[in-house]
C-alpha angles and dihedrals in degrees: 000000000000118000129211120217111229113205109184140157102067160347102326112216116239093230085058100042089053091048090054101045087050088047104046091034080228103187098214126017109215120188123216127197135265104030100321121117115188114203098202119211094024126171114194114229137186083247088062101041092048097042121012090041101059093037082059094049082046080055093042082234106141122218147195148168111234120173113255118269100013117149134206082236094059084073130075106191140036121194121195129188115210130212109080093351110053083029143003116266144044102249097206086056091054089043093052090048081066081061105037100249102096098122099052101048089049094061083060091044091058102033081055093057088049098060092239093109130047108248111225098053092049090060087052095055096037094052089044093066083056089059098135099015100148097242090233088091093073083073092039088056097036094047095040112029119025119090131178120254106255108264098021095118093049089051099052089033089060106042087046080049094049089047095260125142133234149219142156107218102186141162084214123095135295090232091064102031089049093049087053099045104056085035101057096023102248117162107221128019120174129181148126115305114224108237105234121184132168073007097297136104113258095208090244123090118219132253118345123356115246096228120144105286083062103049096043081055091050093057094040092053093040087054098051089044090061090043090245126160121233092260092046087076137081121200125189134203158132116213146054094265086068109059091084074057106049089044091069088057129085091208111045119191127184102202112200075335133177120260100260099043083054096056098053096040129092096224124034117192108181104152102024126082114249084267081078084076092070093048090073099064121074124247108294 
């Protein structure tokens, strides 16, 4: 299988296009409008990796290696995870800034996505600072602070368009997944539920906790259930509590992601909306 080499995000300098189509031997070079260029008949190289790919991070261009002729139809499902890559923010940081700790359970959020933490016990500790929250501030947080990621629409107009499926598996929170869910369409949509009582957090979630172990067996379930192969499946995400879940997958991509989650996946978008996504599939 030949693969094409997808340069996006901006004006590719000449200097940088030659070195890559010398590096990857790329066999055409097709532009694509607005700011893609396709090398057609790439093969990636260590020359590549080690030099052209850091001078395209130094030029915020994002890059992958898809193989040629793939199509965003091929696919029948399409996994997101949430919290800074579906939208924004992190919901439990904005939730903690309602009790004056959002520094400091930002710093285990993002200890946690990192890999540095054990999950589980992070979300313990994180939703324990939020004990006697009135519950009113899920809407304050939903309704004032979370944003979609750009391109995000685009993205999820287009693969509902193209007959995917789609879920949100998330460790976040059932407030914010079902909301979107029924919001933005998407089919499935699975998380921790916040525990309420006398209408304030307790500080506790109910039943299981959705970690990694738990989303990676959602997709996997949700795969098997619509009789998909492993390569007929995209997962998205951005920590290290995603990568069970992205290895289910036969496309991988770290959105915004951190270090670790961007070495193991296939696609790294550090730089593009998720829109990007659709930028790496040739015309329909």
């Amino acid at each position: 299988m030949t693969q094409d080499l997808i340069i996006q995000g901006g004006a590719l300098p000449t200097f940088l296009l030659d070195r890559a189509v010398a590096a990857t031997g790329a066999a055409a070079v097709e532009p694509c409008p607005p700011q893609v260029v396709r090398l057609r008949g790439a093969a990636r190289s260590a020359e590549f990796d080690d030099a052209i790919a850091p001078l395209l991070y130094n030029e915020r261009l994002d890059w992958a290696f898809i193989d040629s002729g793939r199509k965003l139809s091929d696919f029948g499902l399409i996994a997101f995870d949430m919290d800074s890559t579906l939208i924004t923010i992190e919901c439990i940081d904005e939730l903690a800034d309602f009790a004056g700790k959002k520094a400091e359970v930002s710093a285990i959020t993002e200890a946690a996505m990192r890999g540095e933490l054990d999950y589980r016990e992070s979300l313990r500790q994180r939703v324990r600072v939020l004990a006697g929250l009135d519950a009113r501030v899920l809407a304050r947080v939903f309704g004032e602070r979370l944003l979609l990621s750009p391109g995000a629409r685009e993205l999820l107009e287009a693969a509902q368009n193209a007959g995917l499926r789609t879920a949100i598996l998330s460790g976040g929170f059932t407030y914010f997944t079902e909301r979107l869910r029924i919001e933005l369409g998407f089919d499935f949509a699975t998380s921790n539920e916040l525990e309420i009582a006398g209408g304030k957090l307790t500080g506790r979630v109910v039943g299981d906790i959705v970690d990694a172990n738990a989303k990676a067996h959602h997709l996997g379930r949700l795969r098997d259930e619509l009789g998909l192969k492993r390569e007929q499946v995209i997962a998205v995400g951005d920590g290290a509590n995603d990568l069970l879940m992205m290895g289910e997958a036969g496309l991988s991509v770290a959105y915004h992601a951190k270090p670790a989650t961007r070495a193991k996946a296939a696609v790294a978008l550090n730089f593009c909306g998720l829109d990007g996504i659709l930028k790496l599939f040739a015309a329909p």
